[in-house]
C-alpha positions as CSV (number, residue, x, y, z in Angstrom):
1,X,1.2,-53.3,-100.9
2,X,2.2,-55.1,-97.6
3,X,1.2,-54.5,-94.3
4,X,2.2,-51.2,-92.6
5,X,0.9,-52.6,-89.0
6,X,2.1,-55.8,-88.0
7,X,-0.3,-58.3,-86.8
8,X,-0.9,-59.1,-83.2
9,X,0.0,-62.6,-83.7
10,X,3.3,-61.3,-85.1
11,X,3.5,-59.0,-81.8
12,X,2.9,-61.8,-80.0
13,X,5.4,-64.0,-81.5
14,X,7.7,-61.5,-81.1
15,X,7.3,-60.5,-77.6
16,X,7.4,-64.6,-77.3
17,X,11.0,-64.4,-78.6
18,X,12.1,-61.4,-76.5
19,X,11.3,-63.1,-73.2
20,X,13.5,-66.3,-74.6
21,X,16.3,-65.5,-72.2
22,X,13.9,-65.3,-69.2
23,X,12.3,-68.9,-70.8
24,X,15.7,-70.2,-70.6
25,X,16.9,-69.4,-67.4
26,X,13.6,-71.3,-65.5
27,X,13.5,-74.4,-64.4
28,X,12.3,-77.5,-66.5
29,X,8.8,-77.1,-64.5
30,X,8.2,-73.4,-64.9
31,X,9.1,-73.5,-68.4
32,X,6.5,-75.6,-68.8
33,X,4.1,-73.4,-67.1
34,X,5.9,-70.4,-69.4
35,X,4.9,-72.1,-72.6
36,X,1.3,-72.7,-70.8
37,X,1.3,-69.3,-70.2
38,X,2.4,-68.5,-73.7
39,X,-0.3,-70.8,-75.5
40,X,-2.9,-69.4,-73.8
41,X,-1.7,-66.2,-75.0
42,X,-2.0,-67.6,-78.7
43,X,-5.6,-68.6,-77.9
44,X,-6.6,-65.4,-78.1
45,X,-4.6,-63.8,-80.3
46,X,-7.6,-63.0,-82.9
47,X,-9.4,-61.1,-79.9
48,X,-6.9,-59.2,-79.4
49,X,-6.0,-58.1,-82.9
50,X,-9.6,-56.1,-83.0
51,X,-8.3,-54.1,-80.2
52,X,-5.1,-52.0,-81.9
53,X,-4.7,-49.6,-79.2
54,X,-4.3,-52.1,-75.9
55,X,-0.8,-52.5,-75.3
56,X,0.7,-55.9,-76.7
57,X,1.5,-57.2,-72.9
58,X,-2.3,-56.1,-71.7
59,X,-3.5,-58.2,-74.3
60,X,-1.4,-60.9,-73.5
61,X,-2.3,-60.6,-69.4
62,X,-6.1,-60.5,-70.2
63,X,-5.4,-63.7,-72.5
64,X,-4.0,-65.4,-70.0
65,X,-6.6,-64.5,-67.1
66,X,-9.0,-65.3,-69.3
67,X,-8.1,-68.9,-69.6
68,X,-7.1,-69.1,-66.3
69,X,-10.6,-68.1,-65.2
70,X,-12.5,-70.6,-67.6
71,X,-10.1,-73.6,-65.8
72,X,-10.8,-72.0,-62.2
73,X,-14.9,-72.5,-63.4
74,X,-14.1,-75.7,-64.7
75,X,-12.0,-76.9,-61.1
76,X,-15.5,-75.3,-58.9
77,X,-17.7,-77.1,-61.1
78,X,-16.0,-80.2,-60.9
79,X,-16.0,-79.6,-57.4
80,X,-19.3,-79.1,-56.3
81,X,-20.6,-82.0,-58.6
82,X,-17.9,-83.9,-56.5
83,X,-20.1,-82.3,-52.9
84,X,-17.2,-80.4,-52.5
85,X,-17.7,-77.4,-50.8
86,X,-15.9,-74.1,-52.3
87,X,-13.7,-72.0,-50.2
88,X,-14.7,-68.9,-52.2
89,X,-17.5,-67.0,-52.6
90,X,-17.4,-66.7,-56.1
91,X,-19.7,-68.7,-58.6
92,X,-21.2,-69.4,-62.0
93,X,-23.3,-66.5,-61.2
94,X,-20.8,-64.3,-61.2
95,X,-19.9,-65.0,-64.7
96,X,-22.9,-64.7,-66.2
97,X,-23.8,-62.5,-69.0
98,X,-24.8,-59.2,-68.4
99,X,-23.3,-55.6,-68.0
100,X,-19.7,-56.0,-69.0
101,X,-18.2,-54.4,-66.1
């Protein structure tokens, strides 16, 4: 017998193909940034196939501010081993493992 869920990745690509139109219709630089956005989403995709009952487009959000927070960490740490100092408040620290929440 076959699946009777689909998998997320499937989801994913679907959900991919349903925003096409909207892919389309942006501009050569934000579709560039759309397929960023999209592969980050991929990244991730195995995370969020162990979580069945988050909606498909939550998973894809926290997939997305997930790697966008690893390259904001990356930028400050750059950063401040440039001297730079950070605007923000937030550091390393506040990343750190722990409580999840």
């Amino acid at each position: 017998m076959g699946r009777t869920v689909p998998s997320f990745r499937m989801l994913l690509e679907g959900i991919i193909g349903e925003l096409s139109d909207f892919r389309r219709a942006l501009r050569g630089e934000d579709r560039l940034a759309f397929d960023s956005l999209m592969n980050k989403a991929r990244k991730h995709a195995s995370s969020c196939t162990v979580v069945p009952t988050l909606d498909p487009m939550h998973a894809i959000f926290l997939s997305i501010l997930v790697e966008q927070q690893k390259e904001i960490c990356s930028l400050r740490e750059a950063q401040s081993a440039d001297g730079i100092t950070s605007i923000s408040g937030t550091s390393k620290e506040h990343l750190s493992v722990g409580a999840p929440f």
